[in-house]
C-alpha positions as CSV (number, residue, x, y, z in Angstrom):
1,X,-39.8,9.2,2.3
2,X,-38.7,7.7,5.6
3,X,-35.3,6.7,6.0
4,X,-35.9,3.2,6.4
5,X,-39.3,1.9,4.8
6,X,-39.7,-0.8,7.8
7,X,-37.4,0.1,11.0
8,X,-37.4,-3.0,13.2
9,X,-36.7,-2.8,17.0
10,X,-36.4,-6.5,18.6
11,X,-36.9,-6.1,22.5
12,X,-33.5,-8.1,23.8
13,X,-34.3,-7.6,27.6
14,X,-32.4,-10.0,30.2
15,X,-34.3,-9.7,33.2
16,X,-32.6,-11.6,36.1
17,X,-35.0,-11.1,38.6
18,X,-37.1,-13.8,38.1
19,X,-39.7,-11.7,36.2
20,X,-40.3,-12.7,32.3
21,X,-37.9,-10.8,29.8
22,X,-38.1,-11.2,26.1
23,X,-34.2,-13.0,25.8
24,X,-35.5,-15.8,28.0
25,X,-37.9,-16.7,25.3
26,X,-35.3,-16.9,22.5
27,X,-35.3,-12.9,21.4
28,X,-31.9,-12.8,21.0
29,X,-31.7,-16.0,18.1
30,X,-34.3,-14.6,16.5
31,X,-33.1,-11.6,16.2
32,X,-30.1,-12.3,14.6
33,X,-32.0,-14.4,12.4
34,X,-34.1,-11.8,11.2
35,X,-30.8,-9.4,10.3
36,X,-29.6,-12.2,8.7
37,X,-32.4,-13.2,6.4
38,X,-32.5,-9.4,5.7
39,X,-29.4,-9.3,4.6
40,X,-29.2,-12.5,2.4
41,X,-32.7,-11.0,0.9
42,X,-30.8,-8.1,-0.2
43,X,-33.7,-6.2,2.3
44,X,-31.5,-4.1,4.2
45,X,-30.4,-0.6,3.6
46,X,-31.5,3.3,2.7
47,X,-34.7,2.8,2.1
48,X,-35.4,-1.0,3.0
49,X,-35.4,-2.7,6.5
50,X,-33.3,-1.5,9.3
51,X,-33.0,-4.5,12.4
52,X,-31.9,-3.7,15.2
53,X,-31.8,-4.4,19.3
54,X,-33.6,-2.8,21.8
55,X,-33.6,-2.7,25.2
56,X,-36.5,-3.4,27.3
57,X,-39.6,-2.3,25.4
58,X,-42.1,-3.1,28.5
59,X,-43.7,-5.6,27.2
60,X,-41.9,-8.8,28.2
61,X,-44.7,-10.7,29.5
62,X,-45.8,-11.0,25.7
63,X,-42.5,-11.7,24.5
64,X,-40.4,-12.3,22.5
65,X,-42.1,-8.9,20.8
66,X,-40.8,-6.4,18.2
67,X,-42.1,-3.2,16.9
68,X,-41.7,-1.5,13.1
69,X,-41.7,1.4,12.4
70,X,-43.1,4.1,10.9
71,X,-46.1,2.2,11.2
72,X,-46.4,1.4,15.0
73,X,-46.8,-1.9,14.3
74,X,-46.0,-5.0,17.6
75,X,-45.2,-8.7,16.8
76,X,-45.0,-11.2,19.0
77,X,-43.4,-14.6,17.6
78,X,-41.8,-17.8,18.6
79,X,-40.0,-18.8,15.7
80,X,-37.8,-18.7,13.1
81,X,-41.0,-19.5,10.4
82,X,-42.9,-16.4,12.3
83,X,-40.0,-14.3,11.4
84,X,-39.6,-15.5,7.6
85,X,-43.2,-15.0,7.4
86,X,-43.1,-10.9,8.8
87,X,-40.2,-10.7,5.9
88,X,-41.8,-12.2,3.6
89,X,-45.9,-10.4,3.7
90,X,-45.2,-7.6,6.0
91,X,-41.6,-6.4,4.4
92,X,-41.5,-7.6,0.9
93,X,-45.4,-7.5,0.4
94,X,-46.4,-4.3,2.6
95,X,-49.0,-6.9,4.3
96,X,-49.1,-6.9,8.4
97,X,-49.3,-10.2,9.5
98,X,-52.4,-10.5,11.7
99,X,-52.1,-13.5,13.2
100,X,-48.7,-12.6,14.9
101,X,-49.9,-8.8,15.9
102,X,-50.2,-7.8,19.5
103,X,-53.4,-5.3,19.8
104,X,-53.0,-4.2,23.0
């Protein structure tokens, strides 16, 4: 068994050069949101969900975006109910969220 069942990276990139970067769009926020509602939901741990920043994950033009692993899988989102809903189907359930995957 994997260390961490679901091992979040959330892309945190500031880019200041004009080009799009996954902070600008609120990555940060959500991000501590996410550790946050993990932690309340008793989530995180050995063997649960491990959140944590990343730096630039090259894909800020789709951001905000995260990636958990071990399964590979990208999210983009824009919200605080996109996030409770990857906790709640994708984490607690073991159900990918669709709507809110990037397949490219």
């Amino acid at each position: 068994m994997d260390y961490y069942k679901h091992h979040v990276f959330f892309c945190l990139n500031l880019r200041t050069n004009g080009e799009a970067s996954c902070d600008q769009h609120g990555a940060t926020k959500l991000f501590d949101y996410a550790k946050k509602q993990c932690k309340e939901l008793n989530l995180n741990g050995k063997h649960q969900v491990r959140v944590n920043r990343a730096g630039c994950l090259d894909r800020c033009e789709l951001g905000p975006v995260m990636v958990v692993y071990p399964q590979g899988i990208w999210y983009q989102f824009v919200d605080e109910s996109d996030i409770d809903e990857i906790i709640q189907s994708h984490f607690m359930q073991g159900v990918p969220v669709e709507r809110l995957m990037l397949n490219e």
